[in-house]
C-alpha positions in Angstrom: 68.2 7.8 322.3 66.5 7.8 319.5 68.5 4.6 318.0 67.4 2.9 321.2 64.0 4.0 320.7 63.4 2.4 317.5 65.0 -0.7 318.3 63.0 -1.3 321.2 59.9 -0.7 319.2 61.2 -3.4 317.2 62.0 -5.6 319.7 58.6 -5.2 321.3 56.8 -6.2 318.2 59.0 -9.3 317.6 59.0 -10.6 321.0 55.3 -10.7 322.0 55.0 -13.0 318.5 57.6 -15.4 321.2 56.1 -18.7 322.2 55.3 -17.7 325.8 55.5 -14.2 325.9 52.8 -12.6 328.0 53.2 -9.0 328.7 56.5 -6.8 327.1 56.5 -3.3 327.8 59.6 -0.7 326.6 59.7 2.1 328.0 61.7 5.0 328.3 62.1 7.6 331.2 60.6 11.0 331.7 63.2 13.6 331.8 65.7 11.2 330.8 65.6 10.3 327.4 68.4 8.4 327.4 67.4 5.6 330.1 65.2 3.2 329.2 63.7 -0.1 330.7 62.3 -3.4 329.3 59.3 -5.2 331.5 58.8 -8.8 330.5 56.5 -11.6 331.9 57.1 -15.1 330.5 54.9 -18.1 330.4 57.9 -20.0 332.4 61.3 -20.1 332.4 61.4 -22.3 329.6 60.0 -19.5 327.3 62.4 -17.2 328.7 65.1 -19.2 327.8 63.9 -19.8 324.3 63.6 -15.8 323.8 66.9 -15.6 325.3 68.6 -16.8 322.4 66.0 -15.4 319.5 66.8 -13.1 316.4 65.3 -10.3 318.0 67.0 -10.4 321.4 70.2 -10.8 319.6 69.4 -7.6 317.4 68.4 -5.7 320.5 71.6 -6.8 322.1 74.0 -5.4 318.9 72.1 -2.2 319.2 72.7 -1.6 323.0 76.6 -2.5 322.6 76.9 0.2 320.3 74.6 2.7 322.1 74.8 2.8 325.7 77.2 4.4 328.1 76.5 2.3 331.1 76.4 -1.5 332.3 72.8 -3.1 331.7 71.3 -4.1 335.3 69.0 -7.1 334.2 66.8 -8.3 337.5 64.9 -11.5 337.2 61.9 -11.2 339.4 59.2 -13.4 341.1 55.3 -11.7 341.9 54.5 -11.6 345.3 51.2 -11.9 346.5 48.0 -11.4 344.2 48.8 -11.8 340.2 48.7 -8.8 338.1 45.5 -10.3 335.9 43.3 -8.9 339.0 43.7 -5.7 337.6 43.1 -4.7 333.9 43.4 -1.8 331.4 46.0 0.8 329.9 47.5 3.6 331.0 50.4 6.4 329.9 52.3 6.9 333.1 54.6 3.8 334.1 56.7 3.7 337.1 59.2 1.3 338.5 60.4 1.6 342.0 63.5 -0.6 343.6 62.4 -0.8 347.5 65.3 -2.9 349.1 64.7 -3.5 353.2 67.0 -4.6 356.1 67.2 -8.4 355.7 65.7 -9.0 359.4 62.4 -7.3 358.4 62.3 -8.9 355.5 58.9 -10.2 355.7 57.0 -6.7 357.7 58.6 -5.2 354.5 56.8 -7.7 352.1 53.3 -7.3 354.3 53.5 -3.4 353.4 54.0 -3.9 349.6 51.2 -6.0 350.0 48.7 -3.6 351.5 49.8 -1.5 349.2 48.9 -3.4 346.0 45.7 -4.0 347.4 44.9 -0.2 348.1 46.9 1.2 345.2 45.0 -1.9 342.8 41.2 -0.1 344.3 42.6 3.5 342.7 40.9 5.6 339.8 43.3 5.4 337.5 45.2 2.2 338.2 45.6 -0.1 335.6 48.3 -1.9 337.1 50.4 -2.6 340.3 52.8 -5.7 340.8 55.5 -6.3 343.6 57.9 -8.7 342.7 61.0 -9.6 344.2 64.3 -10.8 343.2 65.1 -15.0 344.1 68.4 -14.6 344.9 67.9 -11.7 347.0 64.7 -12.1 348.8 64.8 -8.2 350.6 65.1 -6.7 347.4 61.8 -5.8 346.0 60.5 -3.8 342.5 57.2 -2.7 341.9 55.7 -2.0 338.7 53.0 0.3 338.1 50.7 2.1 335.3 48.6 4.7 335.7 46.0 6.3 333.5 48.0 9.8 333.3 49.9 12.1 336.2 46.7 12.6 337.7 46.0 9.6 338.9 49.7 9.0 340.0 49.6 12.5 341.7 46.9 11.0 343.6 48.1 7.7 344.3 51.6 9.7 345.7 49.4 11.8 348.0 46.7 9.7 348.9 46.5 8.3 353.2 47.1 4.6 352.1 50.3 5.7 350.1 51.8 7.9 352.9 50.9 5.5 355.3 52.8 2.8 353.4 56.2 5.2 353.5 55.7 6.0 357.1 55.6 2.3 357.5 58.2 1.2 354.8 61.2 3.5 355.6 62.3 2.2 358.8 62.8 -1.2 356.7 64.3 0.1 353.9 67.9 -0.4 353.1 68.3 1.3 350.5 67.0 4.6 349.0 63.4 4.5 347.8 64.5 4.2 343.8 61.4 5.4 342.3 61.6 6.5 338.4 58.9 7.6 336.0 58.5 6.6 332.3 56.4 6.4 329.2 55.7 3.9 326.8 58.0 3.6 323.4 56.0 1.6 321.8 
């Protein structure tokens, strides 16, 4: 874990210095030190495609075929609904929840991420709430959020708006509600 650690950090450093890179976050997950996750936003896929091929993916790359003890699950995603930029500032407490729904409500699905964003966006404590969604598999949806600390996510979890959503959500859902916490490695 540690290994993993430090070669994100480095990864982190050399990538945001990519043409195109706007936002790349490694983090690693609470309680399980050994699971880690990269969040990148790129300028276009052009950039991405670029970084695809650079030194420091490569490195990274090396390091996780000698380290890890499970297949990498690498989801390219698309926002949905409002961009991230309407919401600004830094936080400790990441999460990162797959919501997958039934494909025929599909689009009630996406209309409760949506009014969640909004709501969750208007918390004390957010600094940052984005659904996206992967292309080529339109029901399956990942949001990404960061919080101040646990308090504010302890109040996000129990707030109406939140429970509301979940009320609303689970008859859509076909999949378990994969919702993990992490922290920042660097």
């Amino acid at each position: 874990a540690n290994r993993v650690a430090s070669a994100l950090k480095d990864y982190r450093r050399a990538a945001m210095n990519a043409a195109g890179a706007l936002r790349i976050d490694v983090l690693q997950q609470i309680g399980r030190d050994n699971h880690f996750a990269i969040y990148e936003m790129w300028r276009d896929n052009a950039a991405l495609e670029g970084h695809r091929t650079a030194a420091e993916t490569r490195k990274l790359e090396e390091t996780l075929k000698a380290t890890r003890v499970s297949p990498i699950d690498e989801r390219l995603l698309s926002p949905v609904g409002l961009p991230s930029a309407a919401v600004s500032g830094t936080g400790s407490i990441y999460v990162v929840t797959h919501a997958d729904s039934v494909p025929p409500q599909r689009d009630a699905a996406e209309a409760a991420l949506k009014e969640l964003t909004v709501r969750a966006r208007q918390e004390p404590g957010n600094a940052t709430f984005v659904i996206t969604v992967q292309p080529n598999r339109n029901n399956h949806f990942t949001i990404f959020e960061l919080w101040k600390d646990e308090k504010a996510l302890d109040a996000h979890a129990i707030a109406e708006h939140t429970k509301k959503f979940r009320d609303t959500f689970g008859p859509f859902s076909g999949a378990l509600f994969d919702e993990r916490i992490y922290k920042s490695v660097g």
